[in-house]
N, C-alpha and C positions, 0 to 999 in steps of 0.2 A: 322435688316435684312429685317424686311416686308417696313424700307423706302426705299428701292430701288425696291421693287415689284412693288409701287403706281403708279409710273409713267406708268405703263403695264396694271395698269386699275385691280390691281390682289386684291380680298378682302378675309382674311381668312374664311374655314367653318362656316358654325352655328349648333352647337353638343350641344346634350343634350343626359345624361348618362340614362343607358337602358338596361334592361336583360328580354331575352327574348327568347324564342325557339333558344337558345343554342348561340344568339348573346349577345354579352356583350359589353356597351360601356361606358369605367370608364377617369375620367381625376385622374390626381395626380402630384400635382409640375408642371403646365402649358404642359404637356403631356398628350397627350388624345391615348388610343389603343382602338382599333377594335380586337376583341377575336370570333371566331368562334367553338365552340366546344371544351373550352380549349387551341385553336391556336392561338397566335397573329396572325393575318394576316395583321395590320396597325398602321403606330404610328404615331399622328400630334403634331409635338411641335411650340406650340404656341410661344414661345420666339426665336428659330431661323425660323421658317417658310421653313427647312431646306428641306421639300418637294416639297413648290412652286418649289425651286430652281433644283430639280429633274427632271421636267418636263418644264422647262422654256421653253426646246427646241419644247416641242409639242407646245406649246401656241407660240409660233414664225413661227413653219411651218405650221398650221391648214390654212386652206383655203377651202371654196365651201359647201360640204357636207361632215363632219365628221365622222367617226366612230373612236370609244374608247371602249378598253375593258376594263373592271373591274372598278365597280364604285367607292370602297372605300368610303371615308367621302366627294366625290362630288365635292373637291375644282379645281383640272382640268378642270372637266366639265363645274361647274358653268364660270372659265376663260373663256375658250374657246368661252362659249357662247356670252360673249358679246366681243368676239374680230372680228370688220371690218373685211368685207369678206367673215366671217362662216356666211353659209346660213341655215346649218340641219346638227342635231348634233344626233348622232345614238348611243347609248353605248348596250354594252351588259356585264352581268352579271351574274353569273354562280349561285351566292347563292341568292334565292328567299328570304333567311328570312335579308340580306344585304336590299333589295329591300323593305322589310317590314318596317324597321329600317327606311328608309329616307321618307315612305311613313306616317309613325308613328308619324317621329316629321314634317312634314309638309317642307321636301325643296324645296325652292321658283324654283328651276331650274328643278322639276319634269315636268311643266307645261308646259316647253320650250325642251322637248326635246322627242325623238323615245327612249323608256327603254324597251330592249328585254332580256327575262330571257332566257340566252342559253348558251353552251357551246363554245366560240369563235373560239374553235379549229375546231369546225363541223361544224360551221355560212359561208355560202356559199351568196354575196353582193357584192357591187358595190359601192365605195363612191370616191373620190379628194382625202383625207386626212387620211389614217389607221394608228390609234395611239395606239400602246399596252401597256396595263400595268397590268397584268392580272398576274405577277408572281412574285415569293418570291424568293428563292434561288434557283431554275432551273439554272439559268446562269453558277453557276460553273461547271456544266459540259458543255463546249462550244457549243461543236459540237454538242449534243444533242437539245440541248437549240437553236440553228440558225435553225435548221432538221423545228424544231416546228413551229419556226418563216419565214420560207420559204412555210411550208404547208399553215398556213394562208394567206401568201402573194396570194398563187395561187388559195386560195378560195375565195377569197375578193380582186376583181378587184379594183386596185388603181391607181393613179399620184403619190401619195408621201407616202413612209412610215418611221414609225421611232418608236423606243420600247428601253422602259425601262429595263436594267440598259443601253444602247449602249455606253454612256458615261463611263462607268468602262471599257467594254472593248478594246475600245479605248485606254484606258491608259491607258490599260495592255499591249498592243500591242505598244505602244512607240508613239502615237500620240501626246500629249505635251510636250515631250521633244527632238525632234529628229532632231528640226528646221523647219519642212514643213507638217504639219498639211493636209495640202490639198493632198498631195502624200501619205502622210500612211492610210489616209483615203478611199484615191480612190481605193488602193491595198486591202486592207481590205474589202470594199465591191466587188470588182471583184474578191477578193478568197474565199468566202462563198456565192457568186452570191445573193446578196443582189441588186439587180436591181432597187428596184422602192425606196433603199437609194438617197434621192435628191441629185442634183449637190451642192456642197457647197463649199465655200471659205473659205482660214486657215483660216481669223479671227471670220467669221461663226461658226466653229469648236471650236477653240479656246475660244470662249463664251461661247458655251455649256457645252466644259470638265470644265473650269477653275470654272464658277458658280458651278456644279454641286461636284466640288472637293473641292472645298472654302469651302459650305453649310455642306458639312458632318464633314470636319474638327473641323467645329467651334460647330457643336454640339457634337462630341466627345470631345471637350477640356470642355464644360462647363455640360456633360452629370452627373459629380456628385455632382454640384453646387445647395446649397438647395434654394429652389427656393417657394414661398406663395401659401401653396394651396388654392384653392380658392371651396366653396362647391355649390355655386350659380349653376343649373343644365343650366340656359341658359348665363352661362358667356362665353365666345367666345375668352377669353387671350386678349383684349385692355383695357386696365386700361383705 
């Protein structure tokens, strides 16, 4: 999976396992989670890379001056950063001890970027590119879930926006199978007034859902395949 990332310039995290004021971050069988208080909040699997592929679509539309919420294990970001184009890369981050964690083991992408410890929902800015990824299972409830993602749109003046999972519900709504990808898409954001959703072509679409649907697959097919753990704290999953 990460060779077809390469070509995008994409290089996996650099994680080192860590417990600490209620963060915990453990690898086991090329699986790395992010634990908050007991909570997963993150999983990176190193052998499908099955998150790049999550976010492919932010690392496609970033352009100017970025904004991202939710840091997580940084691998977005650190993308983003070196993709032509992106000029100022803005993240915001609601868990200060998340912040502590990357500041802890030294990520090279701290250096290169605006890291504001805040709630994204209240973050009132201006950037090109608003990229969210700040949530867990909110989506299931839709219309709750878009309420949320409409309020940020209108605190955080943008050109282009686009948030995780949009791809799911896309597909729930019949966008890869219904033959025109670009019409169910256009109706979808004009019925949840998703405005600053960019102009996109099916096969634009079609890229986004299809990776993003592929990526999960393939890591549910081999999710209980044993796999070498490895106890090295700065192994990264490239043999």
């Amino acid at each position: 999976m990460l060779y077809w990332l390469k070509p995008f310039g994409y290089s996996p995290p650099k994680l080192k396992e860590y417990s600490k004021d209620g963060v915990e971050v453990a690898s086991s069988n090329n699986v790395w989670t992010l634990s908050v208080n007991g909570e997963r909040w993150l999983v990176y699997n190193f052998l499908t890379h099955n998150s790049a592929y999550e976010v492919f679509s932010h690392y496609y539309l970033a352009k100017g001056h970025c904004i991202c919420t939710g840091l997580g294990f940084g691998a977005r970001e650190d993308w983003i950063l070196n993709k032509p184009g992106v000029t100022k890369l803005t993240v915001i981050e609601k868990s200060k001890e998340v912040i502590e964690y990357h500041r802890y083991i030294k990520s090279p992408f701290l250096d290169h970027i605006e890291l504001i410890h805040g709630d994204a929902s209240e973050y009132v800015g201006k950037c090109d590119t608003l990229l969210l990824d700040h949530y867990e299972f909110e989506y299931l409830d839709e219309y709750e879930y878009l309420r949320g993602i409409r309020k940020i749109m209108y605190n955080i003046e943008c050109s282009t926006l686009w948030f995780w999972p949009l791809e799911t519900l896309l597909l729930n709504h019949g966008v890869y199978n219904l033959g025109n990808p670009k019409e169910r898409y256009d109706w979808y954001r004009a019925k949840h007034r998703l405005h600053k959703l960019p102009d996109l072509e099916s096969d634009e679409i079609f890229q986004f859902c299809y990776g993003f649907m592929t990526s999960n697959l393939i890591n549910a097919a081999i999710h209980n395949k044993p796999q070498k753990k490895h106890t090295d704290p700065d192994y990264t999953g490239e043999d």
